[in-house]
C-alpha positions as CSV (number, residue, x, y, z in Angstrom):
1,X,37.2,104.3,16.3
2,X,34.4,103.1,14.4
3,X,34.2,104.4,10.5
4,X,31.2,105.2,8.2
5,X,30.9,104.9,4.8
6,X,31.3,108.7,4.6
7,X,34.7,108.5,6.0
8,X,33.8,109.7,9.6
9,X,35.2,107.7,12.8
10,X,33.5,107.8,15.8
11,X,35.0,107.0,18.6
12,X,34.4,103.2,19.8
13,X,37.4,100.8,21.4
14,X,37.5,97.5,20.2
15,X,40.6,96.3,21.8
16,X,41.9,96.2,25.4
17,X,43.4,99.6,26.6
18,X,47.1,99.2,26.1
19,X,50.2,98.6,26.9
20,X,49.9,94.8,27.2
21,X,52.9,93.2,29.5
22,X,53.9,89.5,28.4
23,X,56.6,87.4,29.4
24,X,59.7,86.6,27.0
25,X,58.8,83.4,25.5
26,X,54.7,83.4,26.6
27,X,51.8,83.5,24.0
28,X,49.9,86.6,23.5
29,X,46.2,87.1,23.3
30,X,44.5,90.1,22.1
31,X,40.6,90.0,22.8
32,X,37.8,91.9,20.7
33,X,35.9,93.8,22.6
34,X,33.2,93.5,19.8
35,X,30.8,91.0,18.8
36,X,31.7,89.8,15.5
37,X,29.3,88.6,12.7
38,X,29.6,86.4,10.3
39,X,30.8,87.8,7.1
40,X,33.1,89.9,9.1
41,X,36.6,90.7,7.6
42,X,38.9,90.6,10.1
43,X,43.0,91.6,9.5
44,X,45.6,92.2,12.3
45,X,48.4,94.2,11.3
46,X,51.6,94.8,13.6
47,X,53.3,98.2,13.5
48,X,50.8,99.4,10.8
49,X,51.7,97.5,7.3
50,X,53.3,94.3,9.0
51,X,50.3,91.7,8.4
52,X,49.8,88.9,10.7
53,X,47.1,87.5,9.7
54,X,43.6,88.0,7.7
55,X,39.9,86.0,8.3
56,X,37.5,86.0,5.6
57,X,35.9,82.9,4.9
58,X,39.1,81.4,5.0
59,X,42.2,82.3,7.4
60,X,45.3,83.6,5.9
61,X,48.2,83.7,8.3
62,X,51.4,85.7,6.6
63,X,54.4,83.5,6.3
64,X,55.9,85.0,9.0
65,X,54.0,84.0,11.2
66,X,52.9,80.7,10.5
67,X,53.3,78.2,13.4
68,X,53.1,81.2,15.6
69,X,50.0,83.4,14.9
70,X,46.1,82.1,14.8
71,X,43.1,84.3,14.6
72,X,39.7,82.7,16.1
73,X,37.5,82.1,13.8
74,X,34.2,82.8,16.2
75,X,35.5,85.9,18.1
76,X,38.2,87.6,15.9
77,X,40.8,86.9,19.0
78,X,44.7,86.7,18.2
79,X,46.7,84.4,19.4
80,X,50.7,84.9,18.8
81,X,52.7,81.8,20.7
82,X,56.4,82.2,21.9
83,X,56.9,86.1,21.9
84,X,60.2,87.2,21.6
85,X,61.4,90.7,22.7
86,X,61.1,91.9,18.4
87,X,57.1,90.9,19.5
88,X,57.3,94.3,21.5
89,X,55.3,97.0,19.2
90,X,51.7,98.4,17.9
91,X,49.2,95.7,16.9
92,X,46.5,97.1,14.8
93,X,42.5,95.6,14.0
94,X,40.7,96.6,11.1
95,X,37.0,95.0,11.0
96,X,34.8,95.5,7.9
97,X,31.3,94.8,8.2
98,X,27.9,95.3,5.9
99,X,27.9,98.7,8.0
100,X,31.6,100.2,8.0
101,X,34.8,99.6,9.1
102,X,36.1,99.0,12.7
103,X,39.5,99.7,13.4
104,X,41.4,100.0,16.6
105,X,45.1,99.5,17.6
106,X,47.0,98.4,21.0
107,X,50.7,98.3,22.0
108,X,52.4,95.1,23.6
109,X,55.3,94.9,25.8
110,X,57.6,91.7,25.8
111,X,59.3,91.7,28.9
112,X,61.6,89.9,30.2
113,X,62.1,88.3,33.9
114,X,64.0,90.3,36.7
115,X,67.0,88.1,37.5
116,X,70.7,88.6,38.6
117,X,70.8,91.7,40.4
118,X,73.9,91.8,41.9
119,X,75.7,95.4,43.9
120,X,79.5,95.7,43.0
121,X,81.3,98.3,45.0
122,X,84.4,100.0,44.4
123,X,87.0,100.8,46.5
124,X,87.9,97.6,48.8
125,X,88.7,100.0,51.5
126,X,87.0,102.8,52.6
127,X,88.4,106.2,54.6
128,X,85.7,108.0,55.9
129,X,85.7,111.9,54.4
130,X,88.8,110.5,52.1
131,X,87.0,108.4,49.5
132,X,83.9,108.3,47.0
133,X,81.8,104.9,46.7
134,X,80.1,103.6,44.2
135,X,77.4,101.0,44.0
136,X,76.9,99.3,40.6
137,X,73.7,97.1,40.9
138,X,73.1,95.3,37.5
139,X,70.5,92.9,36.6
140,X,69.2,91.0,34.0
141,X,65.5,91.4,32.4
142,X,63.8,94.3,30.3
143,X,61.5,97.4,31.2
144,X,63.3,97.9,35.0
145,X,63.7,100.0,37.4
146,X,66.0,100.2,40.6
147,X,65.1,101.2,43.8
148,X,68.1,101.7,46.9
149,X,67.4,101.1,50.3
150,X,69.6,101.1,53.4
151,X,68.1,99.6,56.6
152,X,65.0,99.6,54.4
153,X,64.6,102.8,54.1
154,X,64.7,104.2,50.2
155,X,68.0,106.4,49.6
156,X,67.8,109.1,47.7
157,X,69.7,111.1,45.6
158,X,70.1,114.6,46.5
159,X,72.3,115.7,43.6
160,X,75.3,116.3,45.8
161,X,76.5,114.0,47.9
162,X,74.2,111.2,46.7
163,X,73.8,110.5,43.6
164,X,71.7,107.4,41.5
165,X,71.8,107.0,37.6
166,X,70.5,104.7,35.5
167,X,71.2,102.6,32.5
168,X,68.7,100.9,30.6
169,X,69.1,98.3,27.9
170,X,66.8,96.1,26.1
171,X,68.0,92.8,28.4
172,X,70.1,94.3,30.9
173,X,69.9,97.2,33.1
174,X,72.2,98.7,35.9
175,X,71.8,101.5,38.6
176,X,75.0,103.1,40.3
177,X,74.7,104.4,43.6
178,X,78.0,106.8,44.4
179,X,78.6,108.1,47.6
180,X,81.3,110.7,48.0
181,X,83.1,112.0,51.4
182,X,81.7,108.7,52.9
183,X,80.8,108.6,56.0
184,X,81.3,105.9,58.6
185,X,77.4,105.3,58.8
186,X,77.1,104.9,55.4
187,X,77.2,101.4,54.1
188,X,77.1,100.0,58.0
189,X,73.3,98.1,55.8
190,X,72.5,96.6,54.8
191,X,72.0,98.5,51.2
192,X,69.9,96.3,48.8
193,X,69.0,96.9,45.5
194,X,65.9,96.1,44.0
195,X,65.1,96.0,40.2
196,X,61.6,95.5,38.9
197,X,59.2,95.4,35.8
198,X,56.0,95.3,35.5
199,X,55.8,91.1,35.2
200,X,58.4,90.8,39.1
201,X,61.2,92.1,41.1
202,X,64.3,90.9,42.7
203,X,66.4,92.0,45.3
204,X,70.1,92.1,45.6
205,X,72.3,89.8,48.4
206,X,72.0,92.5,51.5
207,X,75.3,94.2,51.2
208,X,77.7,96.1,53.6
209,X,81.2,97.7,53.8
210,X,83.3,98.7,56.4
211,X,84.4,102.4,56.4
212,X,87.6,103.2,58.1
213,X,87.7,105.7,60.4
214,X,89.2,108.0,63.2
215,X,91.3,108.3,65.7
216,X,89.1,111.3,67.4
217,X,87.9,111.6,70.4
218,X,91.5,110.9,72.1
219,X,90.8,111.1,76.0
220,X,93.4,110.5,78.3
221,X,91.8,109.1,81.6
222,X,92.6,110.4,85.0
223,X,92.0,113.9,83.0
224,X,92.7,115.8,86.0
225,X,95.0,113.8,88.3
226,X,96.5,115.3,91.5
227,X,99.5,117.4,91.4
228,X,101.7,114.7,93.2
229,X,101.2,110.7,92.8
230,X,102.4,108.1,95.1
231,X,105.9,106.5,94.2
232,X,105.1,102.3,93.4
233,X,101.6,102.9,93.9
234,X,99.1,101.2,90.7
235,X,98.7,104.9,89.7
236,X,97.9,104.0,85.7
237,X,97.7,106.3,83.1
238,X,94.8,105.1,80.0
239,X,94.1,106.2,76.6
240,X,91.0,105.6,74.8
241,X,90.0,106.9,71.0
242,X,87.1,106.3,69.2
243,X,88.6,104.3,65.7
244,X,88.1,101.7,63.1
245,X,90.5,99.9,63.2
246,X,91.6,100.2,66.7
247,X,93.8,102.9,67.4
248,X,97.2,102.2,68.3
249,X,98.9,104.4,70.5
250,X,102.3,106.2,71.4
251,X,103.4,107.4,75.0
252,X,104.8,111.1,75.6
253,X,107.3,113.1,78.3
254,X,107.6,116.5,77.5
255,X,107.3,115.8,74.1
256,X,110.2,112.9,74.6
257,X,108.5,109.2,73.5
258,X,108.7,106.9,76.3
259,X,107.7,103.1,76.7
260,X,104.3,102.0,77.2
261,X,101.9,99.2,76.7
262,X,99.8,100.6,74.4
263,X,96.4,102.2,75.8
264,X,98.2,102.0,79.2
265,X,101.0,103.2,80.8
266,X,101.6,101.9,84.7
267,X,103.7,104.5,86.9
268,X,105.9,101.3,87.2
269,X,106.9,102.2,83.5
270,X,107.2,105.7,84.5
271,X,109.3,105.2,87.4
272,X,111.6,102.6,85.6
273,X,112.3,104.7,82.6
274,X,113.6,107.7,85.3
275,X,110.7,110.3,85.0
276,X,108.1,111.2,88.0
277,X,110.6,113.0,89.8
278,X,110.0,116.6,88.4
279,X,106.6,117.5,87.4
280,X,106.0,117.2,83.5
281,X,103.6,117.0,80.6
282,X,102.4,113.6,80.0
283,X,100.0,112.7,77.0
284,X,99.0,109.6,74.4
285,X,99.2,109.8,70.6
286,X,96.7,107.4,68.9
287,X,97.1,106.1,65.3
288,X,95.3,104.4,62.7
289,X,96.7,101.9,60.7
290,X,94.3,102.3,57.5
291,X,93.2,106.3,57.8
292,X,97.3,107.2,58.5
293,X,95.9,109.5,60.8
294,X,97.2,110.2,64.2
295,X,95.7,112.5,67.1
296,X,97.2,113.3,70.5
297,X,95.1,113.8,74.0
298,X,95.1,116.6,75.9
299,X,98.1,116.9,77.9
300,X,98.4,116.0,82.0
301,X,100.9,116.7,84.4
302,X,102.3,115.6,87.2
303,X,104.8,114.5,89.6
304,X,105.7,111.2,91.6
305,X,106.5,112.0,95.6
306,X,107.5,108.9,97.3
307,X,104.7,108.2,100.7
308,X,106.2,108.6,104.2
309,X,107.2,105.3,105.8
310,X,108.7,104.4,108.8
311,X,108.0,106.6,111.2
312,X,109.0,106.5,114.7
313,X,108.6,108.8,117.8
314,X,111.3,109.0,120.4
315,X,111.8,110.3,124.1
316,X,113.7,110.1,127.3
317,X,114.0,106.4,128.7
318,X,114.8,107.2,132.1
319,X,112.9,108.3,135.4
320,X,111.2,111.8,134.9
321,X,110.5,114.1,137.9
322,X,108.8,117.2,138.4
323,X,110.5,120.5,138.8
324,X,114.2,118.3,138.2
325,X,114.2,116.8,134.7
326,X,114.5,117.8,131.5
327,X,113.1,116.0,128.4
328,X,112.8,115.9,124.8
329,X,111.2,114.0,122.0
330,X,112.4,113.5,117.9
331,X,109.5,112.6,115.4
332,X,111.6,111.3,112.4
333,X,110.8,109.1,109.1
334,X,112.6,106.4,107.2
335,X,111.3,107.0,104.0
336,X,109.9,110.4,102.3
337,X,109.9,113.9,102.2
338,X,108.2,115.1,105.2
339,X,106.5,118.9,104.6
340,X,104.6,119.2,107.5
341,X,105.0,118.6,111.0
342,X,102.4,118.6,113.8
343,X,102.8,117.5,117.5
344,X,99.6,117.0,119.8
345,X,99.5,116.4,123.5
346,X,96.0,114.4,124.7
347,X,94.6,115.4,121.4
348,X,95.4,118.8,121.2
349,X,97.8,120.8,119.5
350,X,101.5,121.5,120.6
351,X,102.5,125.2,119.6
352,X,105.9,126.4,120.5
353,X,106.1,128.4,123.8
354,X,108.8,129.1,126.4
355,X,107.9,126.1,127.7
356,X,107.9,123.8,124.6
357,X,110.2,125.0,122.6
358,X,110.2,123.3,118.6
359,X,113.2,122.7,116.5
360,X,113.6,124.8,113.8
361,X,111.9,122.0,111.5
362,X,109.5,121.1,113.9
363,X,110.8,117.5,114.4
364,X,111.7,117.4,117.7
365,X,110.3,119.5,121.2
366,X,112.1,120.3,124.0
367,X,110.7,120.8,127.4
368,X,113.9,122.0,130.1
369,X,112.2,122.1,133.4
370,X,109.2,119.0,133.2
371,X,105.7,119.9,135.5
372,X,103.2,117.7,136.0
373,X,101.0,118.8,133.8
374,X,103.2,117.7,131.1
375,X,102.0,113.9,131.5
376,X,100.0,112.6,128.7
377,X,100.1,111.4,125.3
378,X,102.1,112.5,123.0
379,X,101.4,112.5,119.2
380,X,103.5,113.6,116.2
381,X,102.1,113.8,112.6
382,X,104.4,113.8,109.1
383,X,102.5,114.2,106.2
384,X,103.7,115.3,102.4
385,X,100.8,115.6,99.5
386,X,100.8,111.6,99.0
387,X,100.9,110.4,102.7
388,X,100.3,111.2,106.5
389,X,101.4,108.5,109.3
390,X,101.5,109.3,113.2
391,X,103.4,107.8,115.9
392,X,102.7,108.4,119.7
393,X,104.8,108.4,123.0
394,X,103.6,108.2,126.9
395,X,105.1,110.8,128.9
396,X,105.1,109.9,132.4
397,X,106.5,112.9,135.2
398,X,106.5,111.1,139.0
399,X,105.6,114.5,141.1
400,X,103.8,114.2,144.7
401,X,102.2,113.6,146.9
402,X,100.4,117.0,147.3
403,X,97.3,118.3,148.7
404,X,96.6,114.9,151.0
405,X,93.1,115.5,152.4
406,X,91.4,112.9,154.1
407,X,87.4,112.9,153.5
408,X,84.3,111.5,155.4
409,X,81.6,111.9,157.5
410,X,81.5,113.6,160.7
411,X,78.7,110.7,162.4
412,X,77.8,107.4,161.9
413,X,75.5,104.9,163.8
414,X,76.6,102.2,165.4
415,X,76.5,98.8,162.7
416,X,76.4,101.2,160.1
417,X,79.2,100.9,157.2
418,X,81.7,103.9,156.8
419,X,84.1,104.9,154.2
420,X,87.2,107.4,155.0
421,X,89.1,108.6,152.0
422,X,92.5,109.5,151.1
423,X,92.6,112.5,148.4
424,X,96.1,112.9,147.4
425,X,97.6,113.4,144.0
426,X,100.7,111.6,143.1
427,X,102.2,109.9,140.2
428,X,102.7,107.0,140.4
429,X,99.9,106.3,142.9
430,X,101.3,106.8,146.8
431,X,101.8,104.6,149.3
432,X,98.8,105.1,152.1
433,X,99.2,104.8,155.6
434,X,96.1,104.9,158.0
435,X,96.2,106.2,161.2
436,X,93.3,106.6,164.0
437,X,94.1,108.8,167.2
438,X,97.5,108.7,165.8
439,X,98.3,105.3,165.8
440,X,98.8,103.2,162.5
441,X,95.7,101.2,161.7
442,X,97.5,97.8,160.4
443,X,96.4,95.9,157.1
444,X,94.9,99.0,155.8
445,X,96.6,100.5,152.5
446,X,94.5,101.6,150.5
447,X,93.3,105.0,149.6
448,X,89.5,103.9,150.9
449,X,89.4,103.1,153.9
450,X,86.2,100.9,154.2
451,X,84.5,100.2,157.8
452,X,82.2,97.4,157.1
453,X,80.2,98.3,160.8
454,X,81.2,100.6,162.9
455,X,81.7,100.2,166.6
456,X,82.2,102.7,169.6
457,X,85.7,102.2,169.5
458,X,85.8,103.4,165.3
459,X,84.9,107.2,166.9
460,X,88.4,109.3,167.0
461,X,90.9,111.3,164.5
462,X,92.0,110.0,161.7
463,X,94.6,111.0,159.3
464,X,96.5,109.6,156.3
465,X,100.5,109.3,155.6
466,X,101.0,109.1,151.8
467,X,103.9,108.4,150.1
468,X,105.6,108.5,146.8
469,X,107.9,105.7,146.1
470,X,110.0,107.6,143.4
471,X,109.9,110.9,144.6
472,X,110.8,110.0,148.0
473,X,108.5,112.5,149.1
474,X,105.8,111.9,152.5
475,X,102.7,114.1,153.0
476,X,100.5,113.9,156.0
477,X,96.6,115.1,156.1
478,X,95.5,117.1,158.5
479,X,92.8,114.9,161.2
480,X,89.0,114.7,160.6
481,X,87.1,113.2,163.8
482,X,84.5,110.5,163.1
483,X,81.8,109.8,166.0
484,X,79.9,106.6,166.5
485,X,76.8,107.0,168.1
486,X,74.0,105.0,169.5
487,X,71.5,107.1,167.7
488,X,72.2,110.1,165.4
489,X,69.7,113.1,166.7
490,X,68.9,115.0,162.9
491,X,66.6,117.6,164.6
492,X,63.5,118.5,163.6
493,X,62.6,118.3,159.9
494,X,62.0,121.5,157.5
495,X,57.8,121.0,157.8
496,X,58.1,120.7,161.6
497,X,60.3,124.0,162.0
498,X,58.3,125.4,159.3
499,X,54.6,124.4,161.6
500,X,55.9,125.8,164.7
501,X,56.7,129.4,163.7
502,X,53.7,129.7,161.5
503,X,52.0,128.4,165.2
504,X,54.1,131.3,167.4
505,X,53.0,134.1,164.4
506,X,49.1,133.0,165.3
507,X,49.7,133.4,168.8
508,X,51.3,136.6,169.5
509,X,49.0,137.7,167.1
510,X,46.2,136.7,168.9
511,X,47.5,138.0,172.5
512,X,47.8,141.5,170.5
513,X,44.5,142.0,169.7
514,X,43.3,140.6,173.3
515,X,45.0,143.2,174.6
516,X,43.8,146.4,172.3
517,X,40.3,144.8,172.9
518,X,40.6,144.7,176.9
519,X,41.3,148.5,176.7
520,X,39.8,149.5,175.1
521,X,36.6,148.1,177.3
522,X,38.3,149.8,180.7
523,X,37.3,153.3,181.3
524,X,40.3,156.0,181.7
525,X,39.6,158.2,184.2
526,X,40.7,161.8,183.5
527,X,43.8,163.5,185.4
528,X,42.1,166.4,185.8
């Protein structure tokens, strides 16, 4: 402010607007912001009755600050050299001229530099939900402040589970940072601190931690298995947890502790150590090593069934006739529990009937009197609730000849080919015999007979002899006649027959009406 003789100030700043910031051990400089003139007193005072230094005609500097402290002699300006933090305070200017007095004060900060910050955490080892952090970042320097970030991103304290505090000192500073129930998130970083004044900052070393955790999430993979497994199959059971560090885990039967191989246990194991045979409970335990903490899966159950192997169909061996033999056939396994039996004939399903009649356990039929109709494949099906395997057996029943029946056409043209036909039904296949106005045709065999041209002397009766080498059994057909002609006469053809009557309709039509017309043109003389 600027004061009259009177004793009023009005208001008018003659120094910098305050607080000045200067580095420990830099000079300080401390313009006038007005004009001096020459005759001007100037005398700078620090915290009010501490004098520096006075100007008049001469310069005065007080003794304790001589070496350090100058005042211009053209502008007023003061120079202090080599602050030191005691420098820190209120530096007053008093200006008398021929007018009044001038006064006006300022405060300067010596500050000094940001260095050392360093994050110190407490405990070594973390257990998430068990254990409270804390984060001491100190640092060396005056006037700071501390900012946390994780990830870069600022934390902040929200009383409760976060906290930050503060302690400030004239060279040294620290910030603490505490965390309780940590969570596993938490210090993954990286957390830096950073302390600043108003002359720099610096930054902490990033910084990290691990936090121990788990086990949770114990899942025991197949969840859901089916009710039986194959014996010595690479049926596995696995268990998986979510844990730091790495669960460990512990095999259960019914409660019981068996042998596994940690995560996994192979049905090998299972097998080996006597279990599988009944259905039971089977689950994992998982531990941690650092948290003490051990979880068990859900439980699974079930059983081990050994597969079907070996299986083998069997039946009669010896020569099967129709209406005379007897035969029966045994499905059977070498290994595992069969619980169902199925038998199928040609691909369709056997039933027991008073004609197959089933065992009481379905693993063998029985048929007393064979038929013909009972040739075909046979087919038997074991299965349990691990396996199914099939065998199959050929039945063959010899029966026949029957129903020989000798087929062809009635006429054939001379040079033309012809084929007679022996239809007969036998098993196995019978031996033909051709014969032509009953005499044995040689070097024919065969059910076809095949005429490559047929000549007059082809025309007459023919007839087969068929006969079954097993059954023993001989069947003649009865004769069909076959005529070779010069020409074969077909008749007329449909649109011949079909012109001619349409022609006869339009003639007796025609003589009709001639014959009401020529009566009615001759005269009928009356009888009377």
């Amino acid at each position: 402010c600027f004061c009259l003789p009177t004793g009023c100030c009005v208001g008018n700043d003659i120094l910098p607007e305050g607080p000045l910031y200067v580095g420990l051990g830099e000079d300080l400089v401390v313009n006038i912001l007005y004009k001096k003139a020459p005759g001007d007193i100037v005398v700078w005072n620090f915290n009010d009755d501490n004098n520096i230094a006075t100007l008049r005609a001469n310069l005065t500097v007080n003794q304790a600050y001589k070496g350090r402290a100058s005042v211009d002699t053209t502008n007023g300006f003061l120079t202090v050299k080599a602050l030191t933090l005691k420098d820190s305070g209120d530096y007053s200017l008093t200006i008398l001229t021929d007018t009044g007095t001038l006064a006006g004060g300022v405060t300067v900060q010596v500050l000094a530099p940001v260095s050392n910050v360093v994050i110190n955490a407490e405990p070594a080892e973390v257990i998430e939900y068990n254990d409270t952090v804390a984060l001491n970042c100190t640092a060396k320097g005056s006037g700071l402040t501390f900012t946390w970030t994780n990830n870069s991103n600022n934390i902040v304290s929200d009383g409760k589970r976060v906290t930050v505090t503060h302690s400030l000192t004239q060279e040294s500073s620290s910030s603490k940072l505490t965390i309780s129930g940590v969570l596993r998130y938490d210090l993954v970083g990286p957390i830096v601190c950073k302390a600043q004044n108003k002359l720099g900052q610096a930054s902490s070393v990033p910084f990290n931690r691990t936090v121990y955790y788990g086990p949770e999430d114990v899942i025991l993979k197949p969840s859901a298995p089916s009710e039986y497994v194959p014996s010595k199959s690479n049926f596995t059971l696995t268990c998986s947890a979510s844990s730091n560090p790495s669960a460990t885990f512990t095999w259960f039967h019914n409660e019981k502790q068996i042998t596994g191989t940690d995560p996994v246990l192979t049905l090998k194991a299972i097998e080996e150590q006597g279990y599988g045979k009944t259905a039971g409970n089977y689950k994992c335990v998982a531990q941690n090593a650092k948290t003490k903490r051990a979880v068990s899966s859900a439980p699974i159950k079930f059983s081990v069934m050994e597969p079907i192997s070996g299986i083998k169909i069997t039946g009669p061996s010896g020569t099967l006739l129709a209406d005379n033999s007897s035969a029966s056939l045994s499905c059977q396994a070498e290994a595992g529990n069969v619980t169902s039996v199925v038998w199928l004939k040609d691909g369709k399903t056997l039933s027991n009937t008073s004609h197959v009649i089933f065992s009481s356990d379905s693993s063998s039929i029985s048929i007393t009197t064979l038929k013909k109709e009972d040739n075909g494949m046979y087919k038997c099906q074991l299965s349990n609730s691990v396996s199914q395997l099939e065998a199959q057996y050929s039945m063959v029943v010899n029966y026949g000849p029957d129903s020989a029946e000798v087929k062809a056409v009635s006429q054939v043209e001379v040079d033309k080919p012809v084929t007679v036909t022996c239809a007969v039904l036998s098993v196995p296949p019978a031996n033909i015999t051709w014969m032509l106005n009953g005499s044995v045709i040689p070097g024919q065999a065969k059910k076809d007979l095949v005429i490559e041209k047929a000549t007059y002397k082809d025309s007459g009766s023919y007839t087969c002899e068929a006969k079954n080498s097993i059954t023993g059994k001989t069947i003649t057909s009865s004769p069909v006649v076959v005529t070779v002609k010069e020409e074969i006469d077909e008749g007329l053809s449909d649109g011949a027959i079909a012109g001619i009557v349409i022609a006869c309709l339009v003639a007796v039509g025609v003589a009709i009406a001639l014959f009401f017309y020529c009566r009615a043109k001759v005269p009928v003389s009356s009888p009377y």
